[in-house]
KEDOVEX-803530 format. One record per residue (C-alpha): residue number from 1; residue in one letter; x, y, z. Coordinates in steps of 0.1 Angstrom, whole numbers. Example, Ala and Ser with C-alpha at 12.3 -4.5 7.8 and 13.67 -1.06 7.14 Angstrom:
+-----+------+-------+-------+-------+
:  nr : rest :    xx :    yy :    zz :
+-----+------+-------+-------+-------+
:   1 :    a :   123 :   -45 :    78 :
:   2 :    s :   137 :   -11 :    71 :
+-----+------+-------+-------+-------+
//
This chain:
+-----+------+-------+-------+-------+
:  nr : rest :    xx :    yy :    zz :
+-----+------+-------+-------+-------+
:   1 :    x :     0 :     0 :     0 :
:   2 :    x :    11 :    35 :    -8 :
:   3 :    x :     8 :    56 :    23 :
:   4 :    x :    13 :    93 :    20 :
:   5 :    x :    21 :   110 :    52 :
:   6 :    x :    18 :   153 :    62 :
:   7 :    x :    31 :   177 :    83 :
:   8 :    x :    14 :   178 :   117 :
:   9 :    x :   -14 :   208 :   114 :
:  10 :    x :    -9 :   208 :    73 :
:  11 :    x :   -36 :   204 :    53 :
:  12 :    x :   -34 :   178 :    24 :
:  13 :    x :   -29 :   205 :    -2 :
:  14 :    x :     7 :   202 :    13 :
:  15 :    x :    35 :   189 :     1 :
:  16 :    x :    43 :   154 :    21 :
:  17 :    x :    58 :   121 :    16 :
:  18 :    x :    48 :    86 :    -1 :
:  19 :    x :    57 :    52 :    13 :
:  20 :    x :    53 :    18 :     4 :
:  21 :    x :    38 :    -3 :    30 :
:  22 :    x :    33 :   -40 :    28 :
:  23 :    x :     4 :   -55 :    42 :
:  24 :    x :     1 :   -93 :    51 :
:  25 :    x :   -26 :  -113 :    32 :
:  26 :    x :   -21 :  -149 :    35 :
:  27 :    x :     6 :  -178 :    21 :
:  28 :    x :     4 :  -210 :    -2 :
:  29 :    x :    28 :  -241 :    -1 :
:  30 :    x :    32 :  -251 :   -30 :
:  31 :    x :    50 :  -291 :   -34 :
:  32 :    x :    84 :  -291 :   -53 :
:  33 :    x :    69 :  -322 :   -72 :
:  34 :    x :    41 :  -294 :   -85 :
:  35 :    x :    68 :  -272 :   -95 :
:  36 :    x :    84 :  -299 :  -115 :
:  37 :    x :    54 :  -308 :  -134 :
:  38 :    x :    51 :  -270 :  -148 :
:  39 :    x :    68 :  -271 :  -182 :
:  40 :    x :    94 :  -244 :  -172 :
:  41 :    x :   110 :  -267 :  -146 :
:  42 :    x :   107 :  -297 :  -160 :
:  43 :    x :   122 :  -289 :  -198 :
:  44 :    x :   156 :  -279 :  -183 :
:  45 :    x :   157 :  -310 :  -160 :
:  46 :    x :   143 :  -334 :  -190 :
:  47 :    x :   168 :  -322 :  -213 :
:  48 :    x :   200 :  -322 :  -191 :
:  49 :    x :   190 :  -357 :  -182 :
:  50 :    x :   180 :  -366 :  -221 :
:  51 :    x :   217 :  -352 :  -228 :
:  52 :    x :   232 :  -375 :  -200 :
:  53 :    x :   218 :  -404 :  -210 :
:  54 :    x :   226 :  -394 :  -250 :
:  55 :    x :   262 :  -391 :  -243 :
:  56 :    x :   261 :  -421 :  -223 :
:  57 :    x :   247 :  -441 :  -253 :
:  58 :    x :   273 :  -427 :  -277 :
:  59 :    x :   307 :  -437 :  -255 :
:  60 :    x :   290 :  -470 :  -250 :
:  61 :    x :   289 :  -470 :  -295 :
:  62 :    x :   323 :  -457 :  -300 :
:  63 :    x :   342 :  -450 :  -262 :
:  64 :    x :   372 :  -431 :  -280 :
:  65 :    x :   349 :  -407 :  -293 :
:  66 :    x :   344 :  -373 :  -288 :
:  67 :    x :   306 :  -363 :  -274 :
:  68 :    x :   297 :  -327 :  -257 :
:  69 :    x :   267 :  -319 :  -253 :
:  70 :    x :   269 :  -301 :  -221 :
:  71 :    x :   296 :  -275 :  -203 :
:  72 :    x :   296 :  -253 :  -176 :
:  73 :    x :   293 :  -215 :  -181 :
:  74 :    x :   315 :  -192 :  -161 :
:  75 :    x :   285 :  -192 :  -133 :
:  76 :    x :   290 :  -229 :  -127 :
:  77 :    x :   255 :  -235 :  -141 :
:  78 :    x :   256 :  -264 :  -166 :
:  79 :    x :   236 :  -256 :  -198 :
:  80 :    x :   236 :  -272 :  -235 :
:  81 :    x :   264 :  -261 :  -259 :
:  82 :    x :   240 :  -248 :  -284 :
:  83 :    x :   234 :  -220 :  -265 :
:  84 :    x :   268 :  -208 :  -270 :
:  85 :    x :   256 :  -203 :  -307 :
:  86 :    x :   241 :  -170 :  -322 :
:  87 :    x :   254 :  -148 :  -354 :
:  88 :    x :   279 :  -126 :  -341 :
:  89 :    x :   291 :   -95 :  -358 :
:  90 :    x :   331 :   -93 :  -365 :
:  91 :    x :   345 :   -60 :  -356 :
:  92 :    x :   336 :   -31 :  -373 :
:  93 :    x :   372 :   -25 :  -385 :
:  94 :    x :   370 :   -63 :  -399 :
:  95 :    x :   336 :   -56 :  -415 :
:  96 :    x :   351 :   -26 :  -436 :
:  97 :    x :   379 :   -46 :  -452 :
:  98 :    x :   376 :   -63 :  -483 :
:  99 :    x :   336 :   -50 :  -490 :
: 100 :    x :   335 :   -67 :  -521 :
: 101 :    x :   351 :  -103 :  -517 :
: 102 :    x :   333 :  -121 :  -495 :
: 103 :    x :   358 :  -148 :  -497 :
: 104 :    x :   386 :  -125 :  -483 :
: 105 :    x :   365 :  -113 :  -459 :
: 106 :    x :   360 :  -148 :  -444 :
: 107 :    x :   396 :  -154 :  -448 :
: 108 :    x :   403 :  -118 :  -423 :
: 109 :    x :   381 :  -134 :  -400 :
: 110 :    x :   393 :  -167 :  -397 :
: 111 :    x :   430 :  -147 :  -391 :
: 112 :    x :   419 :  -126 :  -367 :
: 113 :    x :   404 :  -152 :  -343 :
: 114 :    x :   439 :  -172 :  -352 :
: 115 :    x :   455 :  -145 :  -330 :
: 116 :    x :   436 :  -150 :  -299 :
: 117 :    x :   463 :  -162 :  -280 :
: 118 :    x :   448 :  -198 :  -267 :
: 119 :    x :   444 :  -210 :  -230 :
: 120 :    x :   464 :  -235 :  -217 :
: 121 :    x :   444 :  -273 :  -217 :
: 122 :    x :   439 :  -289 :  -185 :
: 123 :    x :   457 :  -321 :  -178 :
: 124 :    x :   423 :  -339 :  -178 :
: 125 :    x :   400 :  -333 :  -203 :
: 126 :    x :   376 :  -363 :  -195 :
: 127 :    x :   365 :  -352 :  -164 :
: 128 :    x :   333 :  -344 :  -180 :
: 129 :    x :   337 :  -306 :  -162 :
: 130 :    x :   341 :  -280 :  -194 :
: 131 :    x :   338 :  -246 :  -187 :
: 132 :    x :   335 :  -226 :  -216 :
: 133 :    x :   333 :  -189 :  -221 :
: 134 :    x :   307 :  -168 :  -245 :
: 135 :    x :   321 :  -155 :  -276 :
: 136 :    x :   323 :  -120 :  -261 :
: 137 :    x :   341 :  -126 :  -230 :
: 138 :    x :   369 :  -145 :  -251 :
: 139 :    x :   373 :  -108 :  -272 :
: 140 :    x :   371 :   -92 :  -239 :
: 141 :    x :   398 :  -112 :  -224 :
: 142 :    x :   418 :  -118 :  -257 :
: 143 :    x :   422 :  -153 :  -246 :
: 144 :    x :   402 :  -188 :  -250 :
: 145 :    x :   405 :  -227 :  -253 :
: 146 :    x :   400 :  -246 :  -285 :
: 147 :    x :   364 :  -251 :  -284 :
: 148 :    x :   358 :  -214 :  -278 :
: 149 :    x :   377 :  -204 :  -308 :
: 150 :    x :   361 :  -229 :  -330 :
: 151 :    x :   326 :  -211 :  -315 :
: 152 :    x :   335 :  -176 :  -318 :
: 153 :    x :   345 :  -181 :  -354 :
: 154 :    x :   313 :  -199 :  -361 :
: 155 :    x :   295 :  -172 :  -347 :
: 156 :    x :   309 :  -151 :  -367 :
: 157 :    x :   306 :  -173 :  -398 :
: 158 :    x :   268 :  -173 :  -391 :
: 159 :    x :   268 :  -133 :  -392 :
: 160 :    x :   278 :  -137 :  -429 :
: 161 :    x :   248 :  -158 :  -441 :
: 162 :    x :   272 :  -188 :  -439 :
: 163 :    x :   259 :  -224 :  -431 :
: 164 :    x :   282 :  -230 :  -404 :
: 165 :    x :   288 :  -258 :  -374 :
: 166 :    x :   313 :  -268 :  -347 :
: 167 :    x :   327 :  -299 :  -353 :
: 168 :    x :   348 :  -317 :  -322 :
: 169 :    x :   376 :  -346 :  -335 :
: 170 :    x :   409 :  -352 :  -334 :
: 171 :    x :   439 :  -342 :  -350 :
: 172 :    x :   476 :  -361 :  -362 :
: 173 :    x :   492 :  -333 :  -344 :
: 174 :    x :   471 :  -315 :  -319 :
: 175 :    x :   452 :  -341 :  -303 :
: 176 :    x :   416 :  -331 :  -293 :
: 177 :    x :   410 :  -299 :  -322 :
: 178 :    x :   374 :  -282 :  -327 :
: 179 :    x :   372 :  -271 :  -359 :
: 180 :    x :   345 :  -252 :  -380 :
: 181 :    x :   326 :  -272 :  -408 :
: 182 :    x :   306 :  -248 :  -433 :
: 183 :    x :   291 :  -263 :  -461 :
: 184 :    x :   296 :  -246 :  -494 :
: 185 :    x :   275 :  -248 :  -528 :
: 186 :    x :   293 :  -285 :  -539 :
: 187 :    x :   315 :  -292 :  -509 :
: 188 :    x :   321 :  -289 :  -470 :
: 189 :    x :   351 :  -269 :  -465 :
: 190 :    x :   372 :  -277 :  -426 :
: 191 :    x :   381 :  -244 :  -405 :
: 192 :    x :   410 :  -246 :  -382 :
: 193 :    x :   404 :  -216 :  -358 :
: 194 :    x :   440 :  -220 :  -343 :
: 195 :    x :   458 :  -211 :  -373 :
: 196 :    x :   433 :  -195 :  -397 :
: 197 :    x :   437 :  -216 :  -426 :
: 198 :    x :   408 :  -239 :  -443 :
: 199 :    x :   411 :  -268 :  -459 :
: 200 :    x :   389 :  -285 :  -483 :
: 201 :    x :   372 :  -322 :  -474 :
: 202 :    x :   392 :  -343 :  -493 :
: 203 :    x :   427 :  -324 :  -487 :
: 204 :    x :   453 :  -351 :  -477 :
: 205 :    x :   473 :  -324 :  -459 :
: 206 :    x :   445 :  -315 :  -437 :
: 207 :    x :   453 :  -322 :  -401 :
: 208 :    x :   421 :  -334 :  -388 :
: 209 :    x :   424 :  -372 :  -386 :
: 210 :    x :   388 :  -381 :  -366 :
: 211 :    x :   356 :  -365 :  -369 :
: 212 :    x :   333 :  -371 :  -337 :
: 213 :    x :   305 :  -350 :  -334 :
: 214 :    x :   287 :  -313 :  -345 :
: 215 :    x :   267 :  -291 :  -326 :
: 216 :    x :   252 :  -257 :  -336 :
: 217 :    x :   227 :  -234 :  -323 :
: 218 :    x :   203 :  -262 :  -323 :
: 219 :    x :   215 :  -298 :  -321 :
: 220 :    x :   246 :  -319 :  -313 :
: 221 :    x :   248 :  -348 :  -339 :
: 222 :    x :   272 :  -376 :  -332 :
: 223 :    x :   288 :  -398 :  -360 :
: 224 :    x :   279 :  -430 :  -359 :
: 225 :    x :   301 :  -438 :  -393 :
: 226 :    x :   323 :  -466 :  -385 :
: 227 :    x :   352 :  -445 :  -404 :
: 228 :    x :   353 :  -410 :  -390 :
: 229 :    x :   382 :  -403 :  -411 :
: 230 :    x :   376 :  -365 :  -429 :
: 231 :    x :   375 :  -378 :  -468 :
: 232 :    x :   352 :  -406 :  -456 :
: 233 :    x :   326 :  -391 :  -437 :
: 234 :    x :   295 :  -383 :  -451 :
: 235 :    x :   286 :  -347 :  -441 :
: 236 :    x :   246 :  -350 :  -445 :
: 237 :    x :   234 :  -346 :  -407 :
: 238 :    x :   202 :  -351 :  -418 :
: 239 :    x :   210 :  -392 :  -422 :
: 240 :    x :   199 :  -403 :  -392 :
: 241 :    x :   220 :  -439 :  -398 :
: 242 :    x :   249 :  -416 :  -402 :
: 243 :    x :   244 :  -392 :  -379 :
: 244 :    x :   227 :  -394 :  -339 :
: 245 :    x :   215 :  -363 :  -327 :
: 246 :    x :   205 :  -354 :  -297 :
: 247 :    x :   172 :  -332 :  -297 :
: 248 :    x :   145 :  -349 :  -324 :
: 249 :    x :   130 :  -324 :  -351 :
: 250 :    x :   104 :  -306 :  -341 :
: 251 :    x :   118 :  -305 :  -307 :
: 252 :    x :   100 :  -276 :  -285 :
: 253 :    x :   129 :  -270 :  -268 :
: 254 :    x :   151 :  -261 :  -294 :
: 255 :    x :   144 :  -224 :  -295 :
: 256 :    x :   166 :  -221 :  -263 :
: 257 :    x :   181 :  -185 :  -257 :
: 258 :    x :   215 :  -180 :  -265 :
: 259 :    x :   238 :  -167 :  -237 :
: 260 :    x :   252 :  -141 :  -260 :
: 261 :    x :   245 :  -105 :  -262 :
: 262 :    x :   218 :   -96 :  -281 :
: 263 :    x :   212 :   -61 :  -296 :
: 264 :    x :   202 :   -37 :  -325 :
: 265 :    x :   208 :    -5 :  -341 :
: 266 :    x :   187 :    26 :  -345 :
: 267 :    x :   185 :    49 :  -369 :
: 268 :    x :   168 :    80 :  -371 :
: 269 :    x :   168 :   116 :  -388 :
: 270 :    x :   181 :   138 :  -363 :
: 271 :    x :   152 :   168 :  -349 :
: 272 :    x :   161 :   169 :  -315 :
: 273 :    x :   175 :   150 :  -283 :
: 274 :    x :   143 :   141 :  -268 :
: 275 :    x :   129 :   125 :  -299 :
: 276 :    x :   164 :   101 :  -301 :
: 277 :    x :   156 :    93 :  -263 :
: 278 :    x :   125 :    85 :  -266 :
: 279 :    x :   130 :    63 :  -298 :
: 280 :    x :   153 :    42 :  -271 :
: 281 :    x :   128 :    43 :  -246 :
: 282 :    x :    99 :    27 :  -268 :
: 283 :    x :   117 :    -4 :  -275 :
: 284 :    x :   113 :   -14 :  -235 :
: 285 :    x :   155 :   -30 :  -240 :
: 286 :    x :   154 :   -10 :  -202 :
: 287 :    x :   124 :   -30 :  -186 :
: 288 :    x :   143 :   -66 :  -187 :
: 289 :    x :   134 :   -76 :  -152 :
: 290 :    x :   159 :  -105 :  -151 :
: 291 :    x :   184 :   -97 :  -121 :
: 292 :    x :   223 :   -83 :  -129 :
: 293 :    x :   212 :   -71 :  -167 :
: 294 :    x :   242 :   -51 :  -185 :
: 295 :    x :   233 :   -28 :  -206 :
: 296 :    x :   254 :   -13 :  -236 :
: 297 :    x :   248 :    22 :  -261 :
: 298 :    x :   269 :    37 :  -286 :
: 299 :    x :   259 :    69 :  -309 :
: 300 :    x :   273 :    77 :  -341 :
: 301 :    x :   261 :   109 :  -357 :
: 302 :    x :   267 :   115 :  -393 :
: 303 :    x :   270 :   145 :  -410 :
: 304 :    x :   253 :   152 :  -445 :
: 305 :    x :   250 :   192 :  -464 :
: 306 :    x :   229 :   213 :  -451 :
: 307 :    x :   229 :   205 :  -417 :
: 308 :    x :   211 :   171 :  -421 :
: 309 :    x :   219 :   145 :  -398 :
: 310 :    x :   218 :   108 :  -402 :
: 311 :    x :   219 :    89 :  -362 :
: 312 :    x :   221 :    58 :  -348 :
: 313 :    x :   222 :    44 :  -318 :
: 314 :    x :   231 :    10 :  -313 :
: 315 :    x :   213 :    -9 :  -280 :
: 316 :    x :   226 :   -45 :  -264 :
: 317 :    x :   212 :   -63 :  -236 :
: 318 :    x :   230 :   -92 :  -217 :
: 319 :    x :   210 :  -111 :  -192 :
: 320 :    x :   223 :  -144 :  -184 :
: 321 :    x :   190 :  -170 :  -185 :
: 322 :    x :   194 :  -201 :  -166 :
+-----+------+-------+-------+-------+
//
């Protein structure tokens, strides 16, 4: 209740104070088995139990195989690696370079993520504890593992247009690799985010010796080919005697969140100050009401004749969902 209080001997015409004052009505007990039943509950339980028991089934096919399907963020919450995908713009210096070859282009971004210097592996990396960053904290910190250089190149990959997956194997002379698969008009062409260079399927000097399993932004597909060797794999996740994957089509739970930042730009003819604020104000990005929400805006005015301005205001949002 909102209780507004006055000066002693004041009319109400006077100025005074509000306060919030909470009145008692009643309480419900609800059963934690009831709160399981309700579909928000019960999805994240049913699919981190439908990804134990899938990467259960596929060590007990092929035991030297490589199968993720969950990690840890940097919370310690466990969630499914597909989250970690989501088209990611390359920065804006990158995007300016070579407008008019895409190819290039591609080629700039696969160097660039080359030179993130890489995080040193653990001694055990069965332990079946991953922690893996989002794309953004690796730029942030200018440092990641394999798998989060194979991710942030994907993402980026995806902002292109390009069809684009992670793919977890092993390599002749780095051990466990994560590589980037992207399937062109007549073949799949093999991303190694470590050094920058790609190499096409059947390349015999390409260094990936085993391919074990893909994942993007919404499935992890495990080979079941009995050779996983690069030039002999057949690429078509869709094969479902080649290929087991972890959510089935149509699965509800697909459209999970990403972790990422999401955001947009703005643009507007300049009038006045108030009419940019409000613009920002009518998309509700400020009304999130998810707890320890980060916000981010830029503004870039440009300048035309006649004193006629050209703005935009770019707006991200990163609230980490659970």
């Amino acid at each position: 209740m909102i209780i507004e209080k006055h000066e002693d001997r004041c009319f109400k015409s006077c100025s005074g104070h509000s306060y919030i004052r909470k009145n008692w009505l009643g309480s419900i007990v609800f059963p934690f088995s009831a709160l399981l039943q309700q579909s928000e509950f019960s999805d994240q339980i049913d699919i981190l139990e439908r990804a134990r028991i899938f990467t259960k089934n596929c060590k007990a096919l092929f035991p030297k195989r490589r199968i993720t399907t969950t990690v840890f963020n940097d919370e310690g919450i466990q969630i499914l690696v597909i989250r970690y995908i989501k088209a990611l713009n390359p920065p804006q210096q990158l995007l300016d370079m070579f407008l008019h070859d895409s190819n290039a282009r591609l080629d700039l971004v696969a160097h660039f993520v080359s030179l993130i210097p890489i995080m040193p592996e653990a001694l055990d990396e069965n332990d079946g504890f991953d922690i893996w960053m989002t794309s953004e904290r690796c730029i942030s910190l200018a440092i990641g593992n394999k798998e989060e250089h194979a991710i942030l190149l994907c993402n980026f990959f995806l902002y292109f247009g390009k069809k684009a997956l992670v793919l977890l194997g092993t390599s002749v002379l780095e051990g466990h690799v994560a590589y980037v698969l992207t399937q062109e008009t007549d073949e799949y062409l093999l991303w190694n985010p470590l050094t920058g260079r790609c190499h096409k399927q059947f390349d015999p000097f390409c260094p990936l010796q085993g391919v074990d399993c893909l994942f993007d932004g919404e499935n992890v597909w495990f080979n079941l080919q009995q050779n996983n060797s690069p030039m002999a794999v057949y690429f078509d996740y869709s094969k479902e005697s080649f290929w087991k994957q972890l959510l089935p089509k149509n699965y509800q739970g697909t459209k999970t969140q990403s972790i990422q930042v999401t955001g947009f730009p703005i643009q507007m003819p300049y009038t006045d100050v108030q009419s940019v604020i409000d613009a920002v104000y009518q998309t509700g990005i400020h009304s999130s009401e998810f707890p320890q929400t980060e916000f981010a805006l830029a503004v870039y005015i440009h300048p035309y004749p006649n004193n006629i301005l050209s703005v935009w205001v770019y707006l991200a949002s990163l609230a980490r969902h659970q």
